[in-house]
N, CA, C and O of each residue as an XYZ file, in Angstrom:
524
protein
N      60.100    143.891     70.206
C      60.904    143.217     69.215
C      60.838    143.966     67.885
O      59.855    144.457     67.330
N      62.127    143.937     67.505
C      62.040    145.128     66.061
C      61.497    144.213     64.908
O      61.843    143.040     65.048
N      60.991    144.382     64.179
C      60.749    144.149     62.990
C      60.663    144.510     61.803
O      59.501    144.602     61.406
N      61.584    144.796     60.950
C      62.165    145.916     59.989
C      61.624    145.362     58.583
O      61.418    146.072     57.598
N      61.413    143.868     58.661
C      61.054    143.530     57.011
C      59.977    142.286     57.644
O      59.938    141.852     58.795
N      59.304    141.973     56.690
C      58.233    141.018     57.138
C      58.420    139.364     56.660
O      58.791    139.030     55.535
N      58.212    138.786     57.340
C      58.745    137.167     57.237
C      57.188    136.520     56.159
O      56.156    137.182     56.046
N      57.317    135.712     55.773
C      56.059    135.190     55.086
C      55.374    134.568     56.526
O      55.863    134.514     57.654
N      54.207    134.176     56.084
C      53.271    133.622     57.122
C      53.557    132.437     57.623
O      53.313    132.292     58.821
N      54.193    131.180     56.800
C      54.593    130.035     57.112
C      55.769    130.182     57.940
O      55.920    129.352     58.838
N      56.925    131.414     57.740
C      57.781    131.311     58.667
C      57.244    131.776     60.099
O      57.692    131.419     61.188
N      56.032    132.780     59.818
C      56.173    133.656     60.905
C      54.839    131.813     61.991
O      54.690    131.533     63.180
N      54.503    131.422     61.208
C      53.692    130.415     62.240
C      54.417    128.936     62.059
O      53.847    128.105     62.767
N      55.684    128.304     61.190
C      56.277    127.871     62.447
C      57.561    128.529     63.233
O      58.074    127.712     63.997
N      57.904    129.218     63.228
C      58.290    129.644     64.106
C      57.713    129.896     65.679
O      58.355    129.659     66.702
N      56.501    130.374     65.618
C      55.337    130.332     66.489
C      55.443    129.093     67.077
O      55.605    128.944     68.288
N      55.345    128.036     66.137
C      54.803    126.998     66.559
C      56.046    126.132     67.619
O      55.797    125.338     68.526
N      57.021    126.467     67.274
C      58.582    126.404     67.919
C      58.638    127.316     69.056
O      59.661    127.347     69.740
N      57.820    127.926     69.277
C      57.923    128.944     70.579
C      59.198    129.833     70.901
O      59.747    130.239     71.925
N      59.478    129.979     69.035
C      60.692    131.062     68.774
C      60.557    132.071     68.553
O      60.010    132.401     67.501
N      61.204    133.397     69.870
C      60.964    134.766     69.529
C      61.979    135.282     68.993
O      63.131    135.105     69.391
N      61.565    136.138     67.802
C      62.264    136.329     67.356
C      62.398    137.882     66.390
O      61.276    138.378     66.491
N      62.982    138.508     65.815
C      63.364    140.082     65.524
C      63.913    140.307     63.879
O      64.706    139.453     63.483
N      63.668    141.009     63.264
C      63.802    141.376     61.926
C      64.269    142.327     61.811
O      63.536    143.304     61.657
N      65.432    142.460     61.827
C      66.750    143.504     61.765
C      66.909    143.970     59.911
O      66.594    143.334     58.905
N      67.449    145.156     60.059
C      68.025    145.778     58.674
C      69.515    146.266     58.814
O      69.767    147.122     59.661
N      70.186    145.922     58.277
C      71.441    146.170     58.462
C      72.626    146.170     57.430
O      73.316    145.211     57.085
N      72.700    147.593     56.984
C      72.708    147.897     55.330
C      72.239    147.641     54.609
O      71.106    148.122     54.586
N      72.553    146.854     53.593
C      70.976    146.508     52.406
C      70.987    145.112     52.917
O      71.013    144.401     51.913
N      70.982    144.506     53.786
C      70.510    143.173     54.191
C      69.785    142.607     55.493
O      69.930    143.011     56.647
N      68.998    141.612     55.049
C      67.643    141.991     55.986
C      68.459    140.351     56.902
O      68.866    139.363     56.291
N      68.479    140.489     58.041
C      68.703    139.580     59.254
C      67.529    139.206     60.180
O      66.579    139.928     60.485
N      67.751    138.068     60.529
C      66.686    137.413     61.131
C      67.191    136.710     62.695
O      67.820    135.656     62.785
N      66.759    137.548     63.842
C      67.811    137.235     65.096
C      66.965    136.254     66.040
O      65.758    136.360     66.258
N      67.571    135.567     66.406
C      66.338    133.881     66.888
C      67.132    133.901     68.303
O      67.902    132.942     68.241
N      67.335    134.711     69.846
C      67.885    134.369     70.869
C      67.226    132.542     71.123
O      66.454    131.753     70.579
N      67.884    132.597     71.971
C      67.572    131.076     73.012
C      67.591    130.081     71.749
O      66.644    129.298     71.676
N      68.571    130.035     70.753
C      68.701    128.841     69.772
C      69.438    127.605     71.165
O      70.140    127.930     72.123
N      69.167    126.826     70.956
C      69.188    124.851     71.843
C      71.071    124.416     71.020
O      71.217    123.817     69.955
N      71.832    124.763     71.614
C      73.373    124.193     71.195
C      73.597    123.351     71.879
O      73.983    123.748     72.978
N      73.513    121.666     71.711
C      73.787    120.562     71.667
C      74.657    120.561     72.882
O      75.306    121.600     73.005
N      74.848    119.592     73.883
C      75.659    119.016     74.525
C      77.122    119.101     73.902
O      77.103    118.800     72.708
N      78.447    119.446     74.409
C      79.881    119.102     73.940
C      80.212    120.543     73.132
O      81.239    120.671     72.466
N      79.416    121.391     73.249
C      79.612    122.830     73.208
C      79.703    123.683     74.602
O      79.188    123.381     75.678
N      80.321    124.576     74.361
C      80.744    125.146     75.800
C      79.916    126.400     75.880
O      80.373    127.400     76.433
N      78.586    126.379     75.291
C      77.227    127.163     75.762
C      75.954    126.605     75.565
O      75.706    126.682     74.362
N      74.995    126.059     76.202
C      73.715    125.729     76.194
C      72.688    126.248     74.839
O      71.914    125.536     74.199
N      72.985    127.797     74.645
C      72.291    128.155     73.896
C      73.010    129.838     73.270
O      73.661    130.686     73.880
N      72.764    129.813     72.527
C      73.297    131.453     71.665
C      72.155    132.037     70.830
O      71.299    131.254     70.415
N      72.071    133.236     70.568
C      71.397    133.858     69.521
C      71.717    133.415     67.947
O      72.602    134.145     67.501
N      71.364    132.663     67.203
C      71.397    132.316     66.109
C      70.802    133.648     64.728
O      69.609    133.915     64.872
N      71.261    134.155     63.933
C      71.364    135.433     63.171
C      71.104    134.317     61.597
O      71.726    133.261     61.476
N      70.567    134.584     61.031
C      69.875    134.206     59.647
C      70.118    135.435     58.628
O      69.282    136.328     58.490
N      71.372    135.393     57.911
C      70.692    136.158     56.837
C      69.760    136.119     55.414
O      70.051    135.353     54.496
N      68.785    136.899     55.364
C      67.486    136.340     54.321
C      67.620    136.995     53.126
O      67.368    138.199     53.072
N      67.965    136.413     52.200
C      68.521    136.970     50.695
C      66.920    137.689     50.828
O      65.843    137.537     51.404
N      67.736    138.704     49.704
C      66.623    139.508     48.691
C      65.222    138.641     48.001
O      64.062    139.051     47.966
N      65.801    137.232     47.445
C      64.640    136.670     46.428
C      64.229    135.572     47.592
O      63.476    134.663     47.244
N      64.742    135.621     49.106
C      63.595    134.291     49.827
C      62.253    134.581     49.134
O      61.870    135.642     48.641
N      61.549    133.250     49.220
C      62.027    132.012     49.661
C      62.674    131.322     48.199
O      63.204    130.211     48.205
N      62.533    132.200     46.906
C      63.276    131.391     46.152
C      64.968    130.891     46.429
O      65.564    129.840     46.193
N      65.308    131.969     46.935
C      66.802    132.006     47.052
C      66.822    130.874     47.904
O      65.876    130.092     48.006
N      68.204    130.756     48.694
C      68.605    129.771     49.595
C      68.627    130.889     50.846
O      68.782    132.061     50.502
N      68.479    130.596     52.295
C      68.772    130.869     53.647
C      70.702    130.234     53.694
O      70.811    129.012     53.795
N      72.023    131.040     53.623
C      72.986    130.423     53.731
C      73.619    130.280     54.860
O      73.459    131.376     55.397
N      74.451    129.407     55.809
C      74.967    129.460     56.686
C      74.013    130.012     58.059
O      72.787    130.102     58.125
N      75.160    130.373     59.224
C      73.983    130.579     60.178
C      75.530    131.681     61.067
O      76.610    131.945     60.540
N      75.126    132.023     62.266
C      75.787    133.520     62.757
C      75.521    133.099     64.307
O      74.406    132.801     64.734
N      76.644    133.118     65.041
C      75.999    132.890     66.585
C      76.402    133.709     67.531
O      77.591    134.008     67.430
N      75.896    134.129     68.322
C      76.391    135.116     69.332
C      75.895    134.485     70.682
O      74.694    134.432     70.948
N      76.908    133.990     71.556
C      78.177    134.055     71.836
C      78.724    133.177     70.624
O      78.118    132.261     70.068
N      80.032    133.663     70.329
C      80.705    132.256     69.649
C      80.604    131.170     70.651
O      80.334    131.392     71.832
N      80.859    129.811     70.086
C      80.731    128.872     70.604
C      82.001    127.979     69.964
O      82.453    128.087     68.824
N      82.388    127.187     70.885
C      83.644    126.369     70.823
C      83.403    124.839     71.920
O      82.834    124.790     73.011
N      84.105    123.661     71.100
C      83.831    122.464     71.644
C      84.474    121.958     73.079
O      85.695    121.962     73.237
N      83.415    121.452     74.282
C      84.074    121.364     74.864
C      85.342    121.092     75.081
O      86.080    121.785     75.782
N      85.734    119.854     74.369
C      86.761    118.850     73.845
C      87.914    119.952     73.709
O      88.994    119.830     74.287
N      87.600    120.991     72.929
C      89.285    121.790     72.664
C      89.393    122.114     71.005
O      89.861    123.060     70.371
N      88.601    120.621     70.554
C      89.311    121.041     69.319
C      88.540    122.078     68.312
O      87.346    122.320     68.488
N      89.249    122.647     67.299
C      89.381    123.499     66.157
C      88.159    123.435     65.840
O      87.700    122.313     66.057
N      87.047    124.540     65.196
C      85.864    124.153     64.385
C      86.660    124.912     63.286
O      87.301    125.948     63.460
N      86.530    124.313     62.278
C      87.056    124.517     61.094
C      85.647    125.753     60.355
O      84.423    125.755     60.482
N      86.510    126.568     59.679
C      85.588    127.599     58.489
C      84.734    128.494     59.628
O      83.534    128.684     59.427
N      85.220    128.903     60.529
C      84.676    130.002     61.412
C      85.268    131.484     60.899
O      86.429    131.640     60.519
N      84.353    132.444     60.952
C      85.058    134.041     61.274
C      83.839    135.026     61.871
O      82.619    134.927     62.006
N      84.423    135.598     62.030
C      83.994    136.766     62.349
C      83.179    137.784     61.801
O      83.691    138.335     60.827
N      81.755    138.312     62.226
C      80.955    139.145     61.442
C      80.461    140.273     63.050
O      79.912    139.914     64.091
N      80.959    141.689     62.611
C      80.165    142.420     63.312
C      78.378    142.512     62.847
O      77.943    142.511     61.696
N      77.646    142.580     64.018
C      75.739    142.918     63.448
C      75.169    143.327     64.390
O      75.464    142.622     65.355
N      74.572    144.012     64.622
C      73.875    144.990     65.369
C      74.416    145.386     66.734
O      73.912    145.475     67.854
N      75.960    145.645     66.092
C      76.888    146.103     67.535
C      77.250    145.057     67.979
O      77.751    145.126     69.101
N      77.186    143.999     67.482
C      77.580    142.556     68.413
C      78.474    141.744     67.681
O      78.032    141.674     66.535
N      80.022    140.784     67.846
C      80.501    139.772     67.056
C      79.525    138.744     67.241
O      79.008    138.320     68.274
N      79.322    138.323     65.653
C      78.432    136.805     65.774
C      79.700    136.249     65.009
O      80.342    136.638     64.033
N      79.785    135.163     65.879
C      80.714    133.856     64.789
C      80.131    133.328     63.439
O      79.038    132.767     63.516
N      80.561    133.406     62.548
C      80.048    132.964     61.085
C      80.152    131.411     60.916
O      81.330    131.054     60.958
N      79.135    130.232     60.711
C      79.322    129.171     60.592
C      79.404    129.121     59.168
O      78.331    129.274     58.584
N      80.400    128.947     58.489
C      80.545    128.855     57.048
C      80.330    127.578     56.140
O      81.217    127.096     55.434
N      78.615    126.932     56.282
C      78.388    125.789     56.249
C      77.167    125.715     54.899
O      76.244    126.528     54.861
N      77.297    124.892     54.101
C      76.454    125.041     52.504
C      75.765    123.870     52.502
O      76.134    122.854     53.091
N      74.664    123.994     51.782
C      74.242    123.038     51.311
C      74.804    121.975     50.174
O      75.453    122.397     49.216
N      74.660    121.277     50.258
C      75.110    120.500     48.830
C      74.094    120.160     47.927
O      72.915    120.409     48.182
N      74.520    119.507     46.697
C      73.508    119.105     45.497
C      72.635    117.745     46.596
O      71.444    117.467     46.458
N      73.471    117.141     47.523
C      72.909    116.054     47.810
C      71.880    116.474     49.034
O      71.295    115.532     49.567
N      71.708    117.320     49.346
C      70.576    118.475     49.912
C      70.303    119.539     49.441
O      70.306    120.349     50.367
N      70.005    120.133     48.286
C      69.431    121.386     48.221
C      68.549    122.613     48.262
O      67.335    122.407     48.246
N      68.815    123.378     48.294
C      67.566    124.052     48.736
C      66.699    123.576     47.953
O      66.943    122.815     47.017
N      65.256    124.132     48.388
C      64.060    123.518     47.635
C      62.744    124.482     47.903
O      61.880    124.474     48.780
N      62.962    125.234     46.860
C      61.965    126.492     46.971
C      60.307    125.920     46.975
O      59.763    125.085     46.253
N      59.837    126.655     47.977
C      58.053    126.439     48.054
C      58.144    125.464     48.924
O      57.073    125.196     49.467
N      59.320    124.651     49.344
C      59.472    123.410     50.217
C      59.942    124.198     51.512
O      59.371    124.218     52.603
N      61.175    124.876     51.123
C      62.489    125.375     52.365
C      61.869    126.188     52.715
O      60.746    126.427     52.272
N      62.637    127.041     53.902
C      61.880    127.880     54.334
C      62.816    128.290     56.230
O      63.834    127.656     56.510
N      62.572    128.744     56.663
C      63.387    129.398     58.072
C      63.547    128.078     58.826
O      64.618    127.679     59.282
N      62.116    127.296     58.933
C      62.761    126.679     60.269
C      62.845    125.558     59.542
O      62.457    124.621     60.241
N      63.275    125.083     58.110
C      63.824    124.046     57.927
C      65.403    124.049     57.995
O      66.204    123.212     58.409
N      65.560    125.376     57.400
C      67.414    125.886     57.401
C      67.645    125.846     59.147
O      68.751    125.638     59.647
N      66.685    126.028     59.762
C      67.276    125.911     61.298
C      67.447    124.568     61.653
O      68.184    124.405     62.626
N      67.018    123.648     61.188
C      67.077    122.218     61.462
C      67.901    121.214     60.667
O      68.064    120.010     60.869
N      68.496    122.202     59.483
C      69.878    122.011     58.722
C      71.156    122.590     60.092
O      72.258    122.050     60.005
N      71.015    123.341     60.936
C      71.994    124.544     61.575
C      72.032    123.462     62.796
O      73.033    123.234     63.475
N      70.891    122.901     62.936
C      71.399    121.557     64.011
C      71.996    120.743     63.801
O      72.925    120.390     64.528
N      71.551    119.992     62.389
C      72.438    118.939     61.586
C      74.140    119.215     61.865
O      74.970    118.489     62.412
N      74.268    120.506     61.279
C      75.774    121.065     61.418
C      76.324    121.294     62.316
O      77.551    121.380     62.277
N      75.708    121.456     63.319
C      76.015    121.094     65.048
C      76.266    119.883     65.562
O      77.173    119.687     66.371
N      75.544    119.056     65.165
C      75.492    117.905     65.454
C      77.021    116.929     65.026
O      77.853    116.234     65.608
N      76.681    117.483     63.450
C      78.300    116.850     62.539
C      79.381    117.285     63.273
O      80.348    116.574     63.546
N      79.259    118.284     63.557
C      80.399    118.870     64.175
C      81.095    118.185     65.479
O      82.275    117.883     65.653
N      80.035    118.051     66.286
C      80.563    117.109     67.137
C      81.014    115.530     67.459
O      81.636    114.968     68.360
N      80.309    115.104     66.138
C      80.701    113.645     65.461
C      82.016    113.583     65.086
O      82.471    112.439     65.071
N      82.803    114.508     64.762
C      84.358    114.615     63.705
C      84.898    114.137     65.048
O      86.103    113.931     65.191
């Protein structure tokens, strides 16, 4: 597993603790964080995808934004996921989930951290299939 930039210790043990393997990509001046076997909810038309994190320059002050999936993923149902595109990364299309936090969740430095933004990336999975 590559590891190109180093995660802090709290990400790198829970992540561990999630029994998530996972890879630290560089890819131009931005450092990516590639999580295979991410858990995609029932009423999606894949079990599971590689989930792609990109990790600003100032983590953990900064925010973790949005999330990146490879395979794209689309609802069983048919309909539209709204604010999707397209990002080439390490030779691969990941679908871009173009999804923010709000004031009425915000990030929360020394609090946030990888696998809380991953458990925001379910939330948004989840909503998604509620609409």
């Amino acid at each position: 597993m590559r590891k190109a930039f180093q995660l802090s210790e709290e990400d790198e043990e829970c992540l561990a603790q999630g029994g998530r393997v996972w890879e630290a990509i560089r890819e131009g001046n931005a450092n990516w964080l590639i999580l295979p076997g991410h858990q995609i909810p029932d009423g999606y038309n894949v079990s599971m995808a590689t989930a792609a994190l990109r990790i600003p320059p100032n983590y953990p002050d900064d925010q973790i934004d949005m999330v990146y999936f490879d395979p794209p993923i689309a609802l069983k149902s048919g309909r539209t996921i709204a604010n999707l595109s397209l990002l080439t990364l390490d030779g691969r299309q990941y679908q871009q989930w173009s999804r923010h936090r709000t004031p009425a969740n915000p990030w929360r430095p020394g609090i946030d951290n990888v696998c809380t933004h991953l458990l925001q990336v379910d939330t948004w999975l989840q909503r998604e299939l509620a609409k």
